[in-house]
C-alpha positions as CSV (number, residue, x, y, z in Angstrom):
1,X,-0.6,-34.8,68.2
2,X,-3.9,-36.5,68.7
3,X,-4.7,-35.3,65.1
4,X,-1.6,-37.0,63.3
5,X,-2.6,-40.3,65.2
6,X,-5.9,-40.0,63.8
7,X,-4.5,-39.6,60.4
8,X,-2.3,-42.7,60.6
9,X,-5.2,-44.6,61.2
10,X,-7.5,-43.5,58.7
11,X,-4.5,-43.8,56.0
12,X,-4.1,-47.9,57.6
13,X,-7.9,-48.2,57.5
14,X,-7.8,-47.5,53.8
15,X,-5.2,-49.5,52.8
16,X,-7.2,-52.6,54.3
17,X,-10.0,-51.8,52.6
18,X,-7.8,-51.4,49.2
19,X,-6.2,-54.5,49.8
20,X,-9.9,-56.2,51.2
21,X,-11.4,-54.7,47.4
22,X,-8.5,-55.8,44.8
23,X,-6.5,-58.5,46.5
24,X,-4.8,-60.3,43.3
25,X,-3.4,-58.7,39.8
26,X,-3.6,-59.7,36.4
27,X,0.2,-59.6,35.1
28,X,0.7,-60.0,31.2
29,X,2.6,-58.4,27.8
30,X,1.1,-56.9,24.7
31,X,3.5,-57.6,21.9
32,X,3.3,-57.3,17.9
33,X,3.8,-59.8,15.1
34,X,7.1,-59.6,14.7
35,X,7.9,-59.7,18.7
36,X,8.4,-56.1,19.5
37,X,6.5,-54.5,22.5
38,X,3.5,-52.8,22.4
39,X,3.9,-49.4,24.6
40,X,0.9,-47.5,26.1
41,X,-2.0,-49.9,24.8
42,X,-4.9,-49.8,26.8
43,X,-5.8,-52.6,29.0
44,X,-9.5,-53.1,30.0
45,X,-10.9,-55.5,32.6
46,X,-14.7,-56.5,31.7
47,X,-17.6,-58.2,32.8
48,X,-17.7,-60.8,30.4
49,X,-21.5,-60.7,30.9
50,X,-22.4,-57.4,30.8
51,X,-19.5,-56.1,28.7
52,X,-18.8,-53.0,31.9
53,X,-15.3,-52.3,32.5
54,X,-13.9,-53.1,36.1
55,X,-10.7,-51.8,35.7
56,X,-8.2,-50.8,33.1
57,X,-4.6,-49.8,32.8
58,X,-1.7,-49.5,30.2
59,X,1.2,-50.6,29.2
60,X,4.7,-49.8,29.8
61,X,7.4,-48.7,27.4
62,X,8.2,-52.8,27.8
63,X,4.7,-54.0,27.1
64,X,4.1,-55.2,30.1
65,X,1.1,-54.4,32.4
66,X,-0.2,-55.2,35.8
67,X,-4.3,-55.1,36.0
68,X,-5.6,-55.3,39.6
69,X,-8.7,-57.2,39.7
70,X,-11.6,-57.4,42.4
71,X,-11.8,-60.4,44.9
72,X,-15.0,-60.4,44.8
73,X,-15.4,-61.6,41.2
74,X,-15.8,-64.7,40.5
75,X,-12.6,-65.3,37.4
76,X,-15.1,-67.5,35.4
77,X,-17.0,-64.2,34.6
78,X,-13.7,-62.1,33.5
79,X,-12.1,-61.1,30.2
80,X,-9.2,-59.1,29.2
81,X,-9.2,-56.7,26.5
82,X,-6.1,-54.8,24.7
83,X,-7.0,-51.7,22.2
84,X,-4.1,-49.9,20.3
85,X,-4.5,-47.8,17.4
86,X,-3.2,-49.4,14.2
87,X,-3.6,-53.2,15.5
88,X,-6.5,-54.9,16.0
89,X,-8.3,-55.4,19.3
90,X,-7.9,-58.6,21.1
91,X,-9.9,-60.1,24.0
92,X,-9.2,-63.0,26.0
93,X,-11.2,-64.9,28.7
94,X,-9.1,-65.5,32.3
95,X,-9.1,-68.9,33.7
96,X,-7.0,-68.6,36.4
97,X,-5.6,-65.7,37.9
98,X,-1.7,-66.7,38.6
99,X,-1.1,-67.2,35.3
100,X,0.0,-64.6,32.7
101,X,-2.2,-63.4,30.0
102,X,-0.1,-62.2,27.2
103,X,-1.0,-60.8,23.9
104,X,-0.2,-60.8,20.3
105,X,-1.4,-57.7,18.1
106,X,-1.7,-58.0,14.6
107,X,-1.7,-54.9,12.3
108,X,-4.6,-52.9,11.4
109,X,-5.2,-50.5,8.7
110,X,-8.3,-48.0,9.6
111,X,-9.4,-45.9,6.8
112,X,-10.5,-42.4,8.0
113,X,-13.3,-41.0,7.3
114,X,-12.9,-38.0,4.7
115,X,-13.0,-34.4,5.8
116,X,-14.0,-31.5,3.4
117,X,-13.0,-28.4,5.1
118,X,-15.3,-25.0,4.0
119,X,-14.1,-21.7,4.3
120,X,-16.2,-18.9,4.4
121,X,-13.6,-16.1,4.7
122,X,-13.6,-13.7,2.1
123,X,-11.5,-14.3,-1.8
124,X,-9.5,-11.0,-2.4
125,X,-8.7,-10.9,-6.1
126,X,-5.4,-8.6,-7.5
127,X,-4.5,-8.7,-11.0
128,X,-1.6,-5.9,-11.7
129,X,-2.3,-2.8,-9.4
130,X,-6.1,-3.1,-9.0
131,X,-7.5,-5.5,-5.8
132,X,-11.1,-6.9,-6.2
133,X,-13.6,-7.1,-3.2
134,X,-16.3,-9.3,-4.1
135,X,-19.3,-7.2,-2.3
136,X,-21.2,-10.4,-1.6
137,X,-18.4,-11.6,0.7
138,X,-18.9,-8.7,2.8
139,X,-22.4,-7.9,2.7
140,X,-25.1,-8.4,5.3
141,X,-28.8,-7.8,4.9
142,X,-28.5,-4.9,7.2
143,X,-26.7,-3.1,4.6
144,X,-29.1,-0.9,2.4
145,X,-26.3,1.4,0.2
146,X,-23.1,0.2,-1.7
147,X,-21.3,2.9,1.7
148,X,-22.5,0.8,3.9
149,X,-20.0,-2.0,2.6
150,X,-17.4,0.0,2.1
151,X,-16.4,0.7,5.6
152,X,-16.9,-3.2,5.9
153,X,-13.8,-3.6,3.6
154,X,-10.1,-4.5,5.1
155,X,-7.8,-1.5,4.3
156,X,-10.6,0.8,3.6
157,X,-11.8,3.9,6.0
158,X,-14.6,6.1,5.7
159,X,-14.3,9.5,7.8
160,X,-17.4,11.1,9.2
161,X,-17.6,13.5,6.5
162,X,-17.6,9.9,3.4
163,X,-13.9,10.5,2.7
164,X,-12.6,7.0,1.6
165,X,-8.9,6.4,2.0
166,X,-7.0,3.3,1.0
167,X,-4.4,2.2,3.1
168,X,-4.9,5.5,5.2
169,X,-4.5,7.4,1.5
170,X,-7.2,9.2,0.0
171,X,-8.5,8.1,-3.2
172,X,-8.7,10.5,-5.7
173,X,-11.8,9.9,-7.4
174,X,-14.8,7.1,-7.5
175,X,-15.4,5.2,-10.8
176,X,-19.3,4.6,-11.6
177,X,-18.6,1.2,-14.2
178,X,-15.2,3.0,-15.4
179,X,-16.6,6.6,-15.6
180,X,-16.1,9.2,-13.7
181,X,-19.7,10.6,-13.4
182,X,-19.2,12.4,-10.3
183,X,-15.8,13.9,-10.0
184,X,-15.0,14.1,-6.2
185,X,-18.6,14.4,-4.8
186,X,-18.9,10.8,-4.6
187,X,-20.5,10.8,-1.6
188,X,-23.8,10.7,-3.6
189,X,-23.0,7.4,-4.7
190,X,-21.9,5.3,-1.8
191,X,-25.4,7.2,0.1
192,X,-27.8,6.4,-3.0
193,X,-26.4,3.4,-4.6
194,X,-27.9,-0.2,-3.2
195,X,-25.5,-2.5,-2.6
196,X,-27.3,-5.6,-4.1
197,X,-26.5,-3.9,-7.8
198,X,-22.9,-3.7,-7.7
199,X,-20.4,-6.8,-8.1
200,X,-17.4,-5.8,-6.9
201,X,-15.1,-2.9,-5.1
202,X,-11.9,-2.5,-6.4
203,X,-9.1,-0.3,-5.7
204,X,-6.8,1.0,-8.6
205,X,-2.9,1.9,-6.8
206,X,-1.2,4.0,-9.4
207,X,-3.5,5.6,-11.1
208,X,-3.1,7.3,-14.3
209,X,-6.6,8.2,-15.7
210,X,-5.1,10.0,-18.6
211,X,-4.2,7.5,-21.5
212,X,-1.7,9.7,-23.1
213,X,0.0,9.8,-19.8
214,X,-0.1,6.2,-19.2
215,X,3.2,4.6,-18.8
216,X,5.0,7.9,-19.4
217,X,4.2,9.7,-16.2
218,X,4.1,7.7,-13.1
219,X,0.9,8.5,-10.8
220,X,1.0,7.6,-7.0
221,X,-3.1,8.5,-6.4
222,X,-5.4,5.6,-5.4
223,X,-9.2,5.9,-7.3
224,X,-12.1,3.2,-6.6
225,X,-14.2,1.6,-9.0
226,X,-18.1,0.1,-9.2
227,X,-18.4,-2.8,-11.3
228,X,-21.9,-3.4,-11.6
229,X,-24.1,-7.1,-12.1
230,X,-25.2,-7.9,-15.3
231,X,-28.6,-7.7,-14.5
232,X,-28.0,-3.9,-13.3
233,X,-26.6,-2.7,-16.8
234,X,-29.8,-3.9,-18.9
235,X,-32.4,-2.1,-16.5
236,X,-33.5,1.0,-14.8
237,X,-32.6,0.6,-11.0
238,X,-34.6,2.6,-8.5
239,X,-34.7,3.0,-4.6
240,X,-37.7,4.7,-3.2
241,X,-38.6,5.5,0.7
242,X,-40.9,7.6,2.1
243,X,-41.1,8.1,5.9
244,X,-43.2,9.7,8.6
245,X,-43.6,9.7,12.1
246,X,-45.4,12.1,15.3
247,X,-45.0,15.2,16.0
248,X,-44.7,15.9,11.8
249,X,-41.2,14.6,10.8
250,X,-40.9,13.4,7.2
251,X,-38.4,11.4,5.2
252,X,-38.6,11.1,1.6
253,X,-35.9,9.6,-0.7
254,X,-36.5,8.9,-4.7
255,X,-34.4,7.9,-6.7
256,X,-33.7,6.5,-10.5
257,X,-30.1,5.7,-11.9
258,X,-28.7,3.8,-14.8
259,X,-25.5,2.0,-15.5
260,X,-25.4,1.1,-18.9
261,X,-22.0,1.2,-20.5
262,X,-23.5,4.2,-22.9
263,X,-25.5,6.3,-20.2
264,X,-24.9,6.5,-16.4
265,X,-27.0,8.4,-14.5
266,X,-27.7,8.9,-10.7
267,X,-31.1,11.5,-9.9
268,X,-32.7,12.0,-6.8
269,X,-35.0,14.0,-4.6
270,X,-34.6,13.9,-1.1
271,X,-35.9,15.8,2.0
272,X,-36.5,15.4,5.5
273,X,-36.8,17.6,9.0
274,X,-35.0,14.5,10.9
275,X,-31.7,16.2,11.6
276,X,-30.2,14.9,8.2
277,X,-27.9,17.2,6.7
278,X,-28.4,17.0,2.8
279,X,-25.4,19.1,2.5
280,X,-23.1,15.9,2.9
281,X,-23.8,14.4,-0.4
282,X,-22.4,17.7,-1.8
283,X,-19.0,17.6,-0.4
284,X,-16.0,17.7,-2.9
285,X,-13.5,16.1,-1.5
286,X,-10.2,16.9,-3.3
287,X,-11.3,20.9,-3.2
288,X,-8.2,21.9,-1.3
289,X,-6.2,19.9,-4.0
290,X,-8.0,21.4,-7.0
291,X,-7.5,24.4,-6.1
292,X,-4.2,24.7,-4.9
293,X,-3.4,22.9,-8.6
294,X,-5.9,25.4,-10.5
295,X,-3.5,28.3,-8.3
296,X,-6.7,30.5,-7.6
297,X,-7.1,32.2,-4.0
298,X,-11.1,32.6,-4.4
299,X,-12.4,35.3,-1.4
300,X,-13.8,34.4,1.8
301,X,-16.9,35.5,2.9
302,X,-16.0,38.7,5.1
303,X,-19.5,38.6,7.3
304,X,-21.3,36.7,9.5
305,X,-23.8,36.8,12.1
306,X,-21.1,35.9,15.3
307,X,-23.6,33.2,15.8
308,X,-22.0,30.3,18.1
309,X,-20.0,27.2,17.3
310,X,-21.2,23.7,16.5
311,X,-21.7,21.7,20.1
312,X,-19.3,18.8,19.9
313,X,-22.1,15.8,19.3
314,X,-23.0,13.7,16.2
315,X,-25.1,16.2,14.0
316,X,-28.2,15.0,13.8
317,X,-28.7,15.0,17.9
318,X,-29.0,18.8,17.7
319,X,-29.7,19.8,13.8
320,X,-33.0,21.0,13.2
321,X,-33.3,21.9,9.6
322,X,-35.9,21.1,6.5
323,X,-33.8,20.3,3.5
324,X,-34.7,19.4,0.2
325,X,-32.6,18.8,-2.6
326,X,-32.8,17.9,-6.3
327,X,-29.8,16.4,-7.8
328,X,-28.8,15.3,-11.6
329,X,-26.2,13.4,-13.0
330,X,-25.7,12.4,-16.1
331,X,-23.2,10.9,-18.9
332,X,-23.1,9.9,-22.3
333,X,-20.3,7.6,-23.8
334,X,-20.3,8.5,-27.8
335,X,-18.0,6.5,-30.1
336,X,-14.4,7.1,-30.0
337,X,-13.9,7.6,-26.2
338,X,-16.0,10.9,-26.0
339,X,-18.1,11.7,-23.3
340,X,-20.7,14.4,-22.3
341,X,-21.6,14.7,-19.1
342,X,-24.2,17.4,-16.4
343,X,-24.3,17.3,-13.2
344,X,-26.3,19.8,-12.0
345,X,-28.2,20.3,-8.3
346,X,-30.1,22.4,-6.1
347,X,-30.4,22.4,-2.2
348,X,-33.0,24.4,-0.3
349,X,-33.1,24.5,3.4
350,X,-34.2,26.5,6.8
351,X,-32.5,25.5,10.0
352,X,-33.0,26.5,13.4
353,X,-30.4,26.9,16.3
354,X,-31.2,28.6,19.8
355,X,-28.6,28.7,22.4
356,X,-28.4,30.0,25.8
357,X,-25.0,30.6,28.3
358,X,-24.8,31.9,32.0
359,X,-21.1,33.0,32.1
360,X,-19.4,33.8,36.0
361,X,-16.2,35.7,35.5
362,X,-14.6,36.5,39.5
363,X,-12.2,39.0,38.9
364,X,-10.1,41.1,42.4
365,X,-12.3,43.2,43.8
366,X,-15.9,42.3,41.7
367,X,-17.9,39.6,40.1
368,X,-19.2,39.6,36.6
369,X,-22.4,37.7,35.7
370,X,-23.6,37.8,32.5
371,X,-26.9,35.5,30.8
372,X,-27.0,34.8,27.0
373,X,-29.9,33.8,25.2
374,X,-29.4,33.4,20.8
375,X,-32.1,32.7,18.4
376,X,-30.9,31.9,14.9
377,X,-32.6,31.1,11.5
378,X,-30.5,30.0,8.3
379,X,-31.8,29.8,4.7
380,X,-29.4,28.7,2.7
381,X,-30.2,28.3,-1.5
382,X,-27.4,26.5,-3.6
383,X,-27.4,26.1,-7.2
384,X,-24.6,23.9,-9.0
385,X,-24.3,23.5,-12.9
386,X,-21.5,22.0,-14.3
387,X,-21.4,20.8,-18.2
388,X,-18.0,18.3,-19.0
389,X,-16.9,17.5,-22.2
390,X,-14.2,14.7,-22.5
391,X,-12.5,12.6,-24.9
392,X,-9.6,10.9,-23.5
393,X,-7.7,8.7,-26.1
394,X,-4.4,7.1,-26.6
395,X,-3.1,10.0,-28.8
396,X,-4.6,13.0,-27.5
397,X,-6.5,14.0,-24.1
398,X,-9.4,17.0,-24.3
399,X,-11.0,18.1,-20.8
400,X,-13.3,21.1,-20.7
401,X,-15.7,21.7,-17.8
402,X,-17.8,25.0,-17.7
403,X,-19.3,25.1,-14.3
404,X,-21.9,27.7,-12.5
405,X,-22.5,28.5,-8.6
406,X,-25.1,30.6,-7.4
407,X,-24.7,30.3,-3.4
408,X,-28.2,32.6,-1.7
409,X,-28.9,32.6,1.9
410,X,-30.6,34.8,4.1
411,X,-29.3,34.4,7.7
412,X,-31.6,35.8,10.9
413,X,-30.2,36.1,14.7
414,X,-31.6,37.0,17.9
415,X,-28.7,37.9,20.5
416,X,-30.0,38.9,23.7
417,X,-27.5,39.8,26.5
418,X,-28.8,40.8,30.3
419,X,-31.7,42.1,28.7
420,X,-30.4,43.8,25.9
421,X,-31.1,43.0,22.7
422,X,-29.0,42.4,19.1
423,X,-30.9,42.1,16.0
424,X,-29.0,41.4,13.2
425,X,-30.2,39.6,9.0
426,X,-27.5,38.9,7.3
427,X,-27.6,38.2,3.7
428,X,-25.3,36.4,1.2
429,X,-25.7,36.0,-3.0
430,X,-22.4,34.2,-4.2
431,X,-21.9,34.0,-7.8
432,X,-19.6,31.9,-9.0
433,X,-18.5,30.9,-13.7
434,X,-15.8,29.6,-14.7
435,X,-14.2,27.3,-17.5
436,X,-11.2,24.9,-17.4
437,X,-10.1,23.8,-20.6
438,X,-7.2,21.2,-20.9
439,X,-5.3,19.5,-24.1
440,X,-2.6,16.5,-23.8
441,X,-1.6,15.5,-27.4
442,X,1.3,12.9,-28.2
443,X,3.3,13.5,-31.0
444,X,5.2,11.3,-33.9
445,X,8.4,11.4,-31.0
446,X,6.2,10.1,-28.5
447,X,6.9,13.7,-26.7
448,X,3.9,15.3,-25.1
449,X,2.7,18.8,-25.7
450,X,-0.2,20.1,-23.5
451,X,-2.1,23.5,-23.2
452,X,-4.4,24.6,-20.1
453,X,-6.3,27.5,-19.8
454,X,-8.7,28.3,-16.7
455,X,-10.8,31.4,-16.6
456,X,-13.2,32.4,-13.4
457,X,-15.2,35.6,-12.4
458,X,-16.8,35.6,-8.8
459,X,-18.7,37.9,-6.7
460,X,-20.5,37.9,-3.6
461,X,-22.7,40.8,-2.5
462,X,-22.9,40.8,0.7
463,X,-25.4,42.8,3.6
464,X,-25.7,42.9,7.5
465,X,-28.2,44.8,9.4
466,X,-27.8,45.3,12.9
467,X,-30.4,47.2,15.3
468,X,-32.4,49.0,16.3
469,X,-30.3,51.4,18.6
470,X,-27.1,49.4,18.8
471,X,-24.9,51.2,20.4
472,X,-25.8,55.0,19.9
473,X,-23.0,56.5,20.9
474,X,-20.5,55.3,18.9
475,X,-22.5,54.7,15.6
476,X,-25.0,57.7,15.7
477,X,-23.7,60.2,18.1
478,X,-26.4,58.7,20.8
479,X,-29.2,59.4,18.5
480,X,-31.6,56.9,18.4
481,X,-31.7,55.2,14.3
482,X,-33.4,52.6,12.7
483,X,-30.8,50.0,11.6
484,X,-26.7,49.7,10.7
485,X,-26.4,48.4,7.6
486,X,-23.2,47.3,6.0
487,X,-22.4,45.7,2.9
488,X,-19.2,43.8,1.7
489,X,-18.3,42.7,-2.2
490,X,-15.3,41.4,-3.2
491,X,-15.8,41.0,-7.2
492,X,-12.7,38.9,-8.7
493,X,-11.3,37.9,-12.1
494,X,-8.8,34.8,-12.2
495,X,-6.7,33.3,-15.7
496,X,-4.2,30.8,-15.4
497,X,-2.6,30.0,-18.6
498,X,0.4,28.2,-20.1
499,X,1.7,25.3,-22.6
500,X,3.7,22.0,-21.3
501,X,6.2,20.4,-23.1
502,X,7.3,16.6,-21.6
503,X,10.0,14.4,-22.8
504,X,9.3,10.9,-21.2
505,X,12.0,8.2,-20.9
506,X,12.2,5.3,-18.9
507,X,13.9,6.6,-16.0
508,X,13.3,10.5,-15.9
509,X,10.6,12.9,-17.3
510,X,11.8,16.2,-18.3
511,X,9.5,19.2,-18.2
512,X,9.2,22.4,-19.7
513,X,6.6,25.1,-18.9
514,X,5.6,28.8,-20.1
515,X,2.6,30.7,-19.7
516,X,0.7,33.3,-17.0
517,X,-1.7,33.7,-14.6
518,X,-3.5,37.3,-13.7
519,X,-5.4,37.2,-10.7
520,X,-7.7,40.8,-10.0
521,X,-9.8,41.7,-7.1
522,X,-11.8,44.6,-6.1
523,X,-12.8,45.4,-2.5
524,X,-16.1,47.5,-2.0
525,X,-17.3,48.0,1.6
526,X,-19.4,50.7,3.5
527,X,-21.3,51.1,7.0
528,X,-25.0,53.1,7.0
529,X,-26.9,54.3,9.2
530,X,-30.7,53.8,8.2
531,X,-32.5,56.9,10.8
532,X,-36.0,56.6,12.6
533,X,-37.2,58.5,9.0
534,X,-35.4,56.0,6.9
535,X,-33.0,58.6,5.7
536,X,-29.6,56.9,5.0
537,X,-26.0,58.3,5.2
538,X,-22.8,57.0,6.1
539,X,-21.3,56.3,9.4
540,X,-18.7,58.4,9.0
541,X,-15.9,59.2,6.4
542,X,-13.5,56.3,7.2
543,X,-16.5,53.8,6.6
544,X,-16.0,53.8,3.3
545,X,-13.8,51.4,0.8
546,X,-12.5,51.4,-2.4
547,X,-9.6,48.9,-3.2
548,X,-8.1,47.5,-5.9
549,X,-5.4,44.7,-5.9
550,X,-4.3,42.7,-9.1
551,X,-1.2,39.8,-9.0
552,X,0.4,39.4,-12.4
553,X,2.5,36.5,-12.4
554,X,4.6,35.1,-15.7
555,X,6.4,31.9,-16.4
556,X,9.1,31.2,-19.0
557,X,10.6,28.2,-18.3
558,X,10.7,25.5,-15.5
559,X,13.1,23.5,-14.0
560,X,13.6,19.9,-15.3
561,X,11.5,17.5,-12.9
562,X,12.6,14.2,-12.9
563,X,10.1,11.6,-12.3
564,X,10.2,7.4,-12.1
565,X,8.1,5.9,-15.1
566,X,6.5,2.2,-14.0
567,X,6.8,0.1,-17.0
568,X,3.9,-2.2,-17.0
């Protein structure tokens, strides 16, 4: 109780005081010119002296205000000022305090300063189905390659392995300046190119590469195109680093390309022992695609070394390799829309991986432990040749690409399990020719006529030695031997051939096929025994193959497939 009285006197204490500070008001109305009320102007009370404000209020909805003002000051030394925006401000000296002080605004026009508003945001430019990035608009000084940029563009993803997909699409090719001087391996130009050459990205929706095609048969694949800077086209452009650092890594990247509208070219040599796989700049990324269209089943390789799986982490925290690679690409435009093209590389590189696993297994009645220790050594050589003649005009389309793979490697593996030791060299020689020849031609009744043929021979020798002494018993009636050496080759012949005929309309293509395919493999395989005199003789009888499988397959006539045409 005690408390609330103290309260009530405080509260009666301050309103003395309130009253004691601003015993009288200043009463008043703000009107306009033509007598209508001025609402929620600002009153100010000043010092006429020093120009401070003492008080202030505003007006009502009516105009009318009610300005406390101090008793302490003296009224010769007070003014009254109104301020509204879009009338002019008025100011009036009080002489007496009981009388009102009304105003009378007059209109005022302010002019407001002008406002340019900048926008930095990026310009994206679309004329019919291709969209233009401007790559200074997304560029920073961080960026040293024309990939680097990419990822940076709206729409566009890059995957781990430089797979570039437009609207979550994969592109089916990347245009160097309108050619296509790369096929699908474009990761060598978003990792080589700099950025500071090339003027725009731009995506191409619906694209038909193939003139004759155009506007006859409707594409849904997405491709990406370089346009380069002026300044790139007239002059050799080269990107050179060279890089070392403690204990003995190495980094060297040199490069020279050219993007004249007569002669593209991208070289390079490149090596390093800094965990960065080279192999990534050879990836093809519509192989699946290529050859699930070219209808060719090519053999797997049937050994290996059992070596262990790649640890789930970014590659180059455990990768310990020495690659070096020498890549070429090349094109010449000639007149009349022909091009000539190599691209041609070779990759050289020894890796290390050593691995180690304690295993536990608790089974009933007994425990099982078991330590793993593996030592591996890879040596891979790859050879790529491919020669591409092309001359794609509005009449007739001619595509023939001769191509050459020579795949070596020489595989080592130490496998040690609770003291017992696996030795094993495994060694690989893929060799891989074949041609692809295609022709579109459009005749007088602006039908199309088109004949493929693809030919391809492959083998792969392949040999695994395992030993000494691995397992006795079951391989060498528990005599002691040298080494178990077996050996795997799967030679195989492929032809796919047949003539198109298309009759294009504006609402459905029809489509007529004939033509065959043969498709021939051989499977040679044995096991040896290499003995402690280096004699060598089979495992045993069933070790031993000899098979022979061929797939004939013939084609008369397709169904009609009816396709949209886009009319552009």
């Amino acid at each position: 109780m005690s408390r609330i009285i103290k309260s009530v006197w405080l509260l009666v204490i301050g309103l003395l005081f309130s009253a004691h500070g601003f015993g009288q008001s200043i009463k008043g109305t703000v009107k306009d010119s033509t007598g209508k009320p001025v609402p929620y102007a600002t009153i100010n009370l000043k010092n006429a002296a020093t120009n401070n404000i003492i008080n202030y209020t505003i007006t009502d909805t009516r105009g009318a205000y009610i300005l406390p003002a101090p008793a302490d000051t003296p009224v010769s030394g007070l003014l009254v000022e109104v301020r509204c925006i879009g009338y002019k401000n008025e100011s009036r000296v009080i002489t007496d305090l009981q009388a009102p002080v009304d105003f009378t605004l007059s209109v005022s026009i302010n002019q407001l300063q002008a406002v340019v508003i900048k926008s930095s945001r990026p310009v994206l430019r679309t004329n019919g189905d291709t969209l233009s990035y401007k790559v200074s608009d997304f560029s920073s000084v961080q960026d040293r390659v024309i990939g680097d940029v990419i990822k940076k563009l709206p729409g566009i993803t890059v995957a781990a392995d430089g797979r570039i997909s437009y609207n979550n699409k994969p592109i089916s090719n990347l245009y160097i300046g309108g050619d296509n001087l790369l096929d699908d391996k474009y990761n060598i130009a978003t990792t080589t190119i700099p950025q500071g050459v090339v003027d725009q990205v731009q995506v191409i929706q619906n694209h038909q590469p193939v003139k004759v095609l155009q506007n006859k048969v409707m594409s849904d694949d997405v491709a990406l195109n370089l346009s380069f800077k002026k300044g790139a086209k007239l002059q050799m452009v080269g990107q050179e680093s060279i890089g070392a650092g403690l204990p003995g890594n190495y980094d060297v990247d040199l490069n020279a390309m050219m993007f004249k509208d007569k002669y593209k070219a991208i070289n390079y040599l490149k090596g390093n022992n800094t965990g960065n796989d080279l192999q990534q700049d050879l990836v093809s990324h519509n192989f699946a695609d290529n050859m699930q269209r070219i209808d060719n089943d090519v053999p797997a390789t049937m050994l290996s070394l059992g070596s262990v799986n790649d640890p789930a982490l970014s590659r180059n925290r455990y990768l310990f390799n020495r690659p070096g690679i020498l890549n070429l690409n090349n094109l010449v435009n000639f007149k009349k829309n022909v091009q000539m093209k190599i691209n041609a590389y070779y990759l050289r590189d020894t890796r290390r991986q050593d691995y180690s696993q304690h295993t536990t297994i608790f089974l009933p009645g007994d425990t099982v432990r078991y330590n793993e220790t593996q030592r591996n050594r890879f040596r891979p050589h790859i050879l790529h040749t491919q020669f591409t003649l092309n001359i794609n005009q509005d009449k007739y389309y001619l595509n023939d690409v001769l191509l050459m793979d020579n795949n070596r490697s020489t595989n080592y593996s130490d496998l040690n399990t609770n003291g017992g030791m696996v030795n094993q060299v495994f060694k690989d020689n893929a060799l891989n020719f074949s041609n692809e020849f295609n022709l579109i031609k459009s005749l007088r009744s602006n039908n199309i006529i088109q004949a493929y043929s693809y030919i391809s021979h492959s083998t792969e020798p392949e040999s695994r030695t395992i030993g000494p002494d691995y397992n006795n018993p079951i391989f060498n009636n528990d005599v002691p031997y040298a080494q178990l050496v077996q050996n795997v080759n799967v030679p195989a012949w492929y032809t796919n051939n047949y003539i198109s005929f298309k009759i294009p309309s504006n609402l459905i293509t029809q489509s007529f096929r004939t033509g065959f395919s043969v498709q021939s493999q051989k499977l040679n395989s044995d096991l040896n025994v290499v003995q402690t005199n280096n004699t060598i003789n089979l495992q045993s009888d069933s070790s031993i193959n000899h098979l022979n499988w061929t797939r004939k397959n013939y084609t008369r006539k397709q169904p009609t497939i009816c396709q949209a045409v886009s009319s552009k």
